[in-house]
Wavefront OBJ file of the C-alpha trace (Angstrom):
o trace
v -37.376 9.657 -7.197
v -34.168 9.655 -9.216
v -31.770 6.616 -8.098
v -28.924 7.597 -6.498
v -25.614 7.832 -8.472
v -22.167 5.476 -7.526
v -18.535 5.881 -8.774
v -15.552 4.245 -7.367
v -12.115 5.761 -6.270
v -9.083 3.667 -6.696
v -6.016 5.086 -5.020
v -2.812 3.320 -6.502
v 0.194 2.838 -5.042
v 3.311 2.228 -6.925
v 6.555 0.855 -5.927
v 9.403 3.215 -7.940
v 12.202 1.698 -5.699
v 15.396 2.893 -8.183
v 17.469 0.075 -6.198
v 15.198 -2.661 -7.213
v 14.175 -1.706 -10.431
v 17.480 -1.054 -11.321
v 18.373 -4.720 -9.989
v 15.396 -6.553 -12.080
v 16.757 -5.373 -15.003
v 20.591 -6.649 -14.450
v 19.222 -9.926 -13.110
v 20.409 -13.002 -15.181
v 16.789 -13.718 -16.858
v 16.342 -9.770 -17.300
v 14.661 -10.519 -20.536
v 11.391 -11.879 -18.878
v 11.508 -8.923 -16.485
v 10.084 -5.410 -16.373
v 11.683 -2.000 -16.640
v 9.865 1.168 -15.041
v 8.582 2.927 -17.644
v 6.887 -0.726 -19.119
v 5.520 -1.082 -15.409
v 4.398 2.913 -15.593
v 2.743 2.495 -19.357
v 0.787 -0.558 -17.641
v -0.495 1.315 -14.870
v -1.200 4.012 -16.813
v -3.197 1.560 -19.113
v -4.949 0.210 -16.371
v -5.893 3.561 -14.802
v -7.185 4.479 -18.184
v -9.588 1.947 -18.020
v -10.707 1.884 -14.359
v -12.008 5.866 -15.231
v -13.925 4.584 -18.697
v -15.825 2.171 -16.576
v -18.195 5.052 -14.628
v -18.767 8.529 -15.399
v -18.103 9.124 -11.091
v -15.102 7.587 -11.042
v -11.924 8.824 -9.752
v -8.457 8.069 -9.545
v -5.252 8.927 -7.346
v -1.667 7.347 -7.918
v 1.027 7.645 -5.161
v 4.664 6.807 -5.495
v 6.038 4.590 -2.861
v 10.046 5.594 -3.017
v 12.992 4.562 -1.083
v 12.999 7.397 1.003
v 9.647 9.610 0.544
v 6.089 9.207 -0.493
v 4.815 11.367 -3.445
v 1.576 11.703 -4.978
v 1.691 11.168 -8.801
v -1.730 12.094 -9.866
v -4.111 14.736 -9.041
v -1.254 17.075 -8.608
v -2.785 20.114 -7.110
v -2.283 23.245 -8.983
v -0.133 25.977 -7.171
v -2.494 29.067 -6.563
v -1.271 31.930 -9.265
v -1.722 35.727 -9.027
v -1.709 36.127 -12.507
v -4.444 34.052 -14.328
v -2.137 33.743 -17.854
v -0.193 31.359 -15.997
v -2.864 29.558 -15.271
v -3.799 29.357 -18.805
v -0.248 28.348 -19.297
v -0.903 25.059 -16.589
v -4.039 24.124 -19.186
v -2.275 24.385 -21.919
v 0.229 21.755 -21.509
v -2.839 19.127 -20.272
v -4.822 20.402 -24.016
v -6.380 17.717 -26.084
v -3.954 15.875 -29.057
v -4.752 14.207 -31.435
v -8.176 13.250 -30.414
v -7.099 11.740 -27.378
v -9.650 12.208 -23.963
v -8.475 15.029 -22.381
v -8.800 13.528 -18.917
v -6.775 10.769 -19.868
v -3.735 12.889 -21.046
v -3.465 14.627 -18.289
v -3.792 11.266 -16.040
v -0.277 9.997 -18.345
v 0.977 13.339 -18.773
v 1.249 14.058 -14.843
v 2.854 10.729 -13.966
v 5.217 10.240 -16.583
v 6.351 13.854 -15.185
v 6.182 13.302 -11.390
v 7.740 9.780 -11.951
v 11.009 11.333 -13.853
v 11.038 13.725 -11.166
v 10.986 11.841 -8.640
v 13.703 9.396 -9.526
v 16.394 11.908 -10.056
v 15.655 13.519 -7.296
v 16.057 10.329 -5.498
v 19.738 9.402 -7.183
v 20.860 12.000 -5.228
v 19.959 11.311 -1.851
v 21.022 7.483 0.103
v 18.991 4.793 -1.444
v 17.629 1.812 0.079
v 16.247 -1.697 -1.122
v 13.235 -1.707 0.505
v 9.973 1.156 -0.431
v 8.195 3.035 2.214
v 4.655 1.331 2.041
v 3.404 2.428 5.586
v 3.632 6.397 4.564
v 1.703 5.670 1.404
v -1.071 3.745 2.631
v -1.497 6.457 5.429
v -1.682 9.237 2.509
v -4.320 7.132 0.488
v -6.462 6.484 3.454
v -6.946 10.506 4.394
v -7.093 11.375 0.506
v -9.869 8.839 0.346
v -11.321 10.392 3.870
v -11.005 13.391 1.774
v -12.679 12.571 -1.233
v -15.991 10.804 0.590
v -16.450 13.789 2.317
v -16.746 16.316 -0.281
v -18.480 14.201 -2.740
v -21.627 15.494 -4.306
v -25.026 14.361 -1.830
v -26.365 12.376 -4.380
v -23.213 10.309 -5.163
v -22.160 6.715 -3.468
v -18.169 6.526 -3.507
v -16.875 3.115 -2.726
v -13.393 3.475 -2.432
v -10.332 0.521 -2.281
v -6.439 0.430 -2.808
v -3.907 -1.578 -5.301
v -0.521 -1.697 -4.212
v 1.913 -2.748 -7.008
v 5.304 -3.245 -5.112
v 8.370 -5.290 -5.933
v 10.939 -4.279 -3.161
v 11.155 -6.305 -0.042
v 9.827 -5.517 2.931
v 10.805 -3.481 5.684
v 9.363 -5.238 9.016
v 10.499 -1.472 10.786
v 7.364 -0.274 9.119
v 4.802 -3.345 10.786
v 3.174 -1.126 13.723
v 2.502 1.834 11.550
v 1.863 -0.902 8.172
v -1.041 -2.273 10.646
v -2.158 0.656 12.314
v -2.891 2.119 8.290
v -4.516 -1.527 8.001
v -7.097 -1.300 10.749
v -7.948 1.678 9.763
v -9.251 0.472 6.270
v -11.015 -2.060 7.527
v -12.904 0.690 9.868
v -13.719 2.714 6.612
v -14.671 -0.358 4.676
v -11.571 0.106 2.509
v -10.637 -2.685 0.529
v -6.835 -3.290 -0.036
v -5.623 -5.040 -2.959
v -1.772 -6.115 -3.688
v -0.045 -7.215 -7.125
v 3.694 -8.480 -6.045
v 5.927 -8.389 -8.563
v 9.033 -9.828 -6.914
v 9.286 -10.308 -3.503
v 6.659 -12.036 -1.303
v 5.090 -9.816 1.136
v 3.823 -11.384 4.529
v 2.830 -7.510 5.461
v 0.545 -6.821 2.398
v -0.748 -10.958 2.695
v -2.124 -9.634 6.165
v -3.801 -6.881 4.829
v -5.050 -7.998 2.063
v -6.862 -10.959 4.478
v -7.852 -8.182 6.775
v -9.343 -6.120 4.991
v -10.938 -8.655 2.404
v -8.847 -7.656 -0.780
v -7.235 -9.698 -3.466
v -3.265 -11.297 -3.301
v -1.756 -12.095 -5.984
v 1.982 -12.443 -6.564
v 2.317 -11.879 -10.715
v 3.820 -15.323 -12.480
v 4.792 -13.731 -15.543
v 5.811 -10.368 -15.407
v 5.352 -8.707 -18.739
v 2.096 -10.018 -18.702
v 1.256 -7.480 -15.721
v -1.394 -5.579 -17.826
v -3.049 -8.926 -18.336
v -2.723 -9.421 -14.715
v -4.167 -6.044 -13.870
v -7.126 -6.276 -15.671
v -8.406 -9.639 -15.166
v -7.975 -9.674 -11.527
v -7.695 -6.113 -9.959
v -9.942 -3.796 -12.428
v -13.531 -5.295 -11.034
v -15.270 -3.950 -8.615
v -14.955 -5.693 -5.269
v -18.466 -6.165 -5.182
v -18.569 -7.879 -8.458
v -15.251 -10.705 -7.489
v -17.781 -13.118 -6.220
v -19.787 -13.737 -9.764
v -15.664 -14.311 -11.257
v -13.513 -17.273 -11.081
v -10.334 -15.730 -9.058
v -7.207 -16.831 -8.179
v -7.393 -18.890 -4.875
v -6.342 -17.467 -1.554
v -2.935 -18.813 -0.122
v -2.063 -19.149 3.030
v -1.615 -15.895 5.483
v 1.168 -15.615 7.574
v 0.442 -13.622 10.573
v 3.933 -13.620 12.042
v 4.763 -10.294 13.797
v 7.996 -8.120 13.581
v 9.503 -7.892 17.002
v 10.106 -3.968 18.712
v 13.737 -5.249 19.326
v 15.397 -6.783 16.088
v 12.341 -6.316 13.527
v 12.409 -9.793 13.207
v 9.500 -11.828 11.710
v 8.978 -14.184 15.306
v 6.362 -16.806 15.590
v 6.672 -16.857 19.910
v 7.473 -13.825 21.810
v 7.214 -11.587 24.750
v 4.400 -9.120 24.833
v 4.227 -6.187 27.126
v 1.017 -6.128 29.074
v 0.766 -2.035 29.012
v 1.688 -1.010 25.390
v 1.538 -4.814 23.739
v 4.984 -4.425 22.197
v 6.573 -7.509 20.786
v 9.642 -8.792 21.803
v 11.956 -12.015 21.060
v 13.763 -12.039 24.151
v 12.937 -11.226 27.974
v 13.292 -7.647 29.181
v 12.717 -6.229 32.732
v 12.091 -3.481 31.306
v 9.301 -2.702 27.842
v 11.845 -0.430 25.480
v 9.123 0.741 24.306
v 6.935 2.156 27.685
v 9.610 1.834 29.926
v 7.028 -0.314 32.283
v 9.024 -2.522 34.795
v 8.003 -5.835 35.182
v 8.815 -7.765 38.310
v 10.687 -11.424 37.652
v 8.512 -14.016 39.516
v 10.558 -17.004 41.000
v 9.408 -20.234 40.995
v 7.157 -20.813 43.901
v 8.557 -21.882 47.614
v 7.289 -25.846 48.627
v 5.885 -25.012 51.674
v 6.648 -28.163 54.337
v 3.697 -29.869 56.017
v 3.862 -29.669 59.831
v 4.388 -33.124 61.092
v 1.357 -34.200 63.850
v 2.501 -35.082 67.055
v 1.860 -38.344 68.030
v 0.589 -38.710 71.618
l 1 2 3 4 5 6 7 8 9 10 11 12 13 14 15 16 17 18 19 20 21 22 23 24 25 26 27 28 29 30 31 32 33 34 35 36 37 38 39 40 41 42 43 44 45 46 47 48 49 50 51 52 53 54 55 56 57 58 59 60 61 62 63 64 65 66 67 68 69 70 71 72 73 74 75 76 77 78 79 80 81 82 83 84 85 86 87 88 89 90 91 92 93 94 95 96 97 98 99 100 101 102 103 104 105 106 107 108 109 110 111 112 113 114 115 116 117 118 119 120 121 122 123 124 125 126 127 128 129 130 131 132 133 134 135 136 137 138 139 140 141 142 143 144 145 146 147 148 149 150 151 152 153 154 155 156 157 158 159 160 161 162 163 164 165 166 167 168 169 170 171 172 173 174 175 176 177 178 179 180 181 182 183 184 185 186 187 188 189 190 191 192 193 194 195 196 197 198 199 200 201 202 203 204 205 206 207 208 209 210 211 212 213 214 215 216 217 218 219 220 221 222 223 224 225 226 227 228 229 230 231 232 233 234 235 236 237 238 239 240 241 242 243 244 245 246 247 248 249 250 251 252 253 254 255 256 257 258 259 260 261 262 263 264 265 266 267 268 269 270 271 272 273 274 275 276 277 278 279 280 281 282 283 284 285 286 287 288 289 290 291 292 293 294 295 296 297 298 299 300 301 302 303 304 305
């Protein structure tokens, strides 16, 4: 009997935030920090290598914007009546200069999509923090996707690396954790490389869902960074010496403010958080009745005879 065949899917999402990016590089110490295109020729670097490691492996990269989720690589192909200009689509993805074919069209679609992406986004309202929710969400059906039409004599594993330097958005929490639980269900391991900001969201699911944390101390060293930690396998981490886990914090966002809240209300129909007491869950419109303090009742006095 022939043994069974495995590859590995790695779905990465990438924080192109134009607000933050274009903030890192103004900062004071801008000389120790990273511009896009470095952070894209990493990635790209690091992609390279993840599909050299296993004939069956695969690869997906999403762009987590300001204001709209886009997937980077595979782009699909638009259907064409007229096969020359499909021919004209394989041209521009032709081997160069001895160069893997798969692996220019892996640099060749990003770098594209990316520089598309950002002007398009310089002309809409930008924001500081990246939609992370919406790309998690995409990754987990692609993945869906992908393990369902895979050949019957292939084992997929499948995990996500989320490379994000924007703050968070704690509007984003019940949709961040619904995405979360649900890659924990399909054994979907979710990794996170911070470049800036500390995320409590992505420490959470990274501890649920038993991936790697790490928060990058030197950030042109992110290739390094990339492939020491977050190119093995997740089944291989336990034979390497990894950075230690820090401590989680499992605060929640409350429905009301989106504040971070360590005590709070929770409804007992829809188990919405809230910082302050509310008759009435915003979020179900249940009514809760307001139970006084209970009445002393008086002992009867005995009669004396």
């Amino acid at each position: 009997m022939s043994e069974k065949a495995s590859g590995s899917l790695l779905v990465i999402v990438l924080d192109t935030n134009p607000v933050w990016w274009g903030e890192s590089r103004n900062a004071p110490q801008s000389s120790s920090k990273l511009s896009l295109s470095q952070c894209v020729d990493a990635v790209m670097v690091f992609a390279n290598a993840h599909l050299m490691l296993g004939h069956h492996n695969q690869l997906a990269v999403i762009a987590a914007h300001t204001n709209q989720s886009e997937f980077l690589y595979p782009r699909e192909v638009a259907a064409a009546v007229d096969t020359g200009d499909r021919d004209t689509e394989a041209e521009q993805f032709r081997q160069v200069d001895g160069k893997y074919e798969l692996f220019g069209r892996v640099n060749s679609q990003i770098q594209a999509q990316i520089q598309q992406l950002v002007l398009q986004g310089l002309e809409g309202e930008l924001y500081s923090d990246s939609l992370i929710a919406g790309p998690l969400t995409m990754a987990l059906c692609y993945i869906h996707r992908m393990e369902k039409e895979s050949a019957s004599g292939l084992s997929l594993t499948s995990r996500i690396l989320v490379i994000k330097g924007s703050e968070d958005n704690p509007t984003q929490y019940m949709n961040f954790m619904n995405a979360v639980f649900t890659a924990q269900k399909q054994n979907v391991v979710v990794d996170a490389c911070i470049l800036d900001n500390e995320s409590g969201l992505l420490q959470q699911a990274c501890d649920i869902t038993g991936g790697i944390y790490l928060k990058v101390p030197q950030m042109l060293g992110l290739l390094q960074y990339l492939l020491w930690v977050f190119l093995p396998d997740p089944v291989v981490r336990d034979k390497l010496t990894l950075p230690p886990k820090d401590q989680v914090d499992y605060r929640a966002a409350c429905f009301c403010h989106r504040n971070l809240i360590d005590v709070g209300y929770v409804c007992s129909v829809c188990l919405s958080i809230f910082c302050n007491f509310s008759p009435i869950c915003s979020t179900c419109q249940t009514t809760f009745k307001f139970l006084g303090p209970p009445k002393s009742l008086k002992k009867k006095s005995k009669k004396t005879s």
